[in-house]
C-alpha positions as CSV (number, residue, x, y, z in Angstrom):
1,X,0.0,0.0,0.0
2,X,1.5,3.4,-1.1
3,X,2.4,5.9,1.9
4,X,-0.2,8.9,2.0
5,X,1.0,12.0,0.2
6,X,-0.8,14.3,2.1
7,X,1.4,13.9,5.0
8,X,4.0,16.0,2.7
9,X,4.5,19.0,4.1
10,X,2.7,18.5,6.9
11,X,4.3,19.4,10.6
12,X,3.6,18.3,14.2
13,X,3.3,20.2,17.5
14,X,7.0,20.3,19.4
15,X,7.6,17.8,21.4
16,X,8.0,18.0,25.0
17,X,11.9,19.1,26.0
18,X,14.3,16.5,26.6
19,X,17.2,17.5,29.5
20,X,20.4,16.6,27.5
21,X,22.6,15.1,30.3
22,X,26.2,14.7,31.0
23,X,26.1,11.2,31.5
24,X,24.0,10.9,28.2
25,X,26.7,12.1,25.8
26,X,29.4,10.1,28.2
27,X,27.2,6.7,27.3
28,X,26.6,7.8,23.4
29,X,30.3,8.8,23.4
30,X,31.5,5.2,24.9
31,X,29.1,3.2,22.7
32,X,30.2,4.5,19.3
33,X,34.1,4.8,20.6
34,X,34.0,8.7,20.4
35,X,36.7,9.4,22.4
36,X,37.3,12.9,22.2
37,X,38.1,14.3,25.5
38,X,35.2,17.1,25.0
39,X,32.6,14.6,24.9
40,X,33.8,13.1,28.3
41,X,35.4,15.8,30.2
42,X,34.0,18.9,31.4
43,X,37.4,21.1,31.9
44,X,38.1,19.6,28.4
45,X,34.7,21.1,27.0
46,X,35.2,24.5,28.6
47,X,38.5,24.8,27.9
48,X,37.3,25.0,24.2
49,X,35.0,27.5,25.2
50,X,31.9,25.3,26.0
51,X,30.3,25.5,28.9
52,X,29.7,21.7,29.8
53,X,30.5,18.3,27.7
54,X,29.8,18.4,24.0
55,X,27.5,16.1,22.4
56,X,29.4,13.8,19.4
57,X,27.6,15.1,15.9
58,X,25.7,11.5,16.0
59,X,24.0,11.9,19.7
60,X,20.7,13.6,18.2
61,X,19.5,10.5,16.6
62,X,18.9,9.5,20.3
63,X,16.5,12.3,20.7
64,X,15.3,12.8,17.1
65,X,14.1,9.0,16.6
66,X,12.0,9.3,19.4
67,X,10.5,12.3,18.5
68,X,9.9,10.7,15.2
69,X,6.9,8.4,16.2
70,X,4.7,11.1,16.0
71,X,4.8,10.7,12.2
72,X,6.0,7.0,11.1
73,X,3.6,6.3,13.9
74,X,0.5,7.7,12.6
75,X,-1.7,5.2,11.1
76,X,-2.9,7.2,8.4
77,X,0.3,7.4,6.7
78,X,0.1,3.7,6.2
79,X,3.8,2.9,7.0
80,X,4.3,-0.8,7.9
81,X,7.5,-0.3,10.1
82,X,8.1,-4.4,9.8
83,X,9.0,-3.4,6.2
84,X,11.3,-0.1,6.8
85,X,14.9,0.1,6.7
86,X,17.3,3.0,7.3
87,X,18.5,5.1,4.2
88,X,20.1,8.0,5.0
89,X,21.2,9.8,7.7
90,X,21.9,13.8,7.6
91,X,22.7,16.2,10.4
92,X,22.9,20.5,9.7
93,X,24.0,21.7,12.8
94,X,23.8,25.8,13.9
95,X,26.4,24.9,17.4
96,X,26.5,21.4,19.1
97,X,24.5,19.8,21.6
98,X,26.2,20.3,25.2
99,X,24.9,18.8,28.3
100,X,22.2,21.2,29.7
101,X,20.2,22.0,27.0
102,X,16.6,21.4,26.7
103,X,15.8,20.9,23.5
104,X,12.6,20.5,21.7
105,X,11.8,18.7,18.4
106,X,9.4,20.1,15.4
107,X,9.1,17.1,12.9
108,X,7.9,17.9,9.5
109,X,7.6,15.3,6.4
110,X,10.0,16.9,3.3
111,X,9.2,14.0,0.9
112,X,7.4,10.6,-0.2
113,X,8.7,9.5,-2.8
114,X,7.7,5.2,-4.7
115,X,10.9,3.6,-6.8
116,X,11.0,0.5,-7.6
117,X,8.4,-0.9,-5.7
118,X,9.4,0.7,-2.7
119,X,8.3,3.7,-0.7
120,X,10.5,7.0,0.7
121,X,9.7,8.7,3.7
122,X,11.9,12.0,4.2
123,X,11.4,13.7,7.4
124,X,12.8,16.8,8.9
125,X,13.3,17.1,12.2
126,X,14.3,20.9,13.8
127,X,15.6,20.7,17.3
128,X,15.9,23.6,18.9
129,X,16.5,25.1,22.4
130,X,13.1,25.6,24.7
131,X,14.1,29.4,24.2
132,X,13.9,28.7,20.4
133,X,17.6,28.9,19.6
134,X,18.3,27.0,16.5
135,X,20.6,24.0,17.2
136,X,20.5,21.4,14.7
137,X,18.6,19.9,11.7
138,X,18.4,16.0,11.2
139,X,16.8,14.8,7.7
140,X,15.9,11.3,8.0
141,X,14.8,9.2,4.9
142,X,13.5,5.7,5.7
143,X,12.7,2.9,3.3
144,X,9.7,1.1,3.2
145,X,10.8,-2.4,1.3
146,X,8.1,-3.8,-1.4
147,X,5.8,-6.6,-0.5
148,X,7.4,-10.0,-1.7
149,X,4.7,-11.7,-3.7
């Protein structure tokens, strides 16, 4: 069944802030191997003039996926997540992500695209400060596989 193309364009209410901790980016940092002393150290961070530990360029998928649901969740657009796989990945970032920020998400869907039997979900996702400071955009595009007959 084709994904519904009305959901392009179409954005969600922001989601409710998530407290970006220290330990957090420590455990993100340690389970990709980042070991940049800025994303484990806090005299390491503001010694690069940032006022707690950074956030690798990666971490937001932790918050951005979750945020997510809101669309790939929604029956309506007819996504049958037992069929999706991940295809691409992109991250436009206005500063990093440092421990202590609240941010919020504001999901939109760029793009639904059908190729070779198969359906493409792009979403946009703006995270930003609960102040409304700008801090990074995440594209996501996930790949709804054909149905084997």
């Amino acid at each position: 069944m084709p994904l519904d193309q009305s959901f392009v364009g179409r954005s969600w209410p922001p989601t409710e802030p998530y407290l970006v901790g220290r330990e957090k980016i420590r455990e993100f940092a340690r389970a990709i191997g980042a070991t940049d002393p800025a994303y484990h150290d806090p005299a390491a961070a503001r010694a690069l003039g940032y006022p707690d530990v950074v956030a690798p360029p990666t971490f937001p998928v932790a918050i951005t996926m979750a945020a997510s649901r809101q669309v790939i969740a929604d029956p309506a657009l007819g996504l049958d997540y037992t069929r999706v796989v991940h295809g691409d990945q992109r991250f436009a970032y206005t500063r990093p992500v440092v421990a202590g920020d609240a941010l919020v998400c504001v999901n939109s869907v760029d793009e639904i695209t059908s190729r070779g039997g198969h359906e493409f979900i792009t979403t946009r996702t703006e995270v930003s400060t609960e102040a409304g400071e700008p801090v990074v955009t995440v594209w996501s595009k996930l790949v709804q596989r054909g149905e084997e007959h």
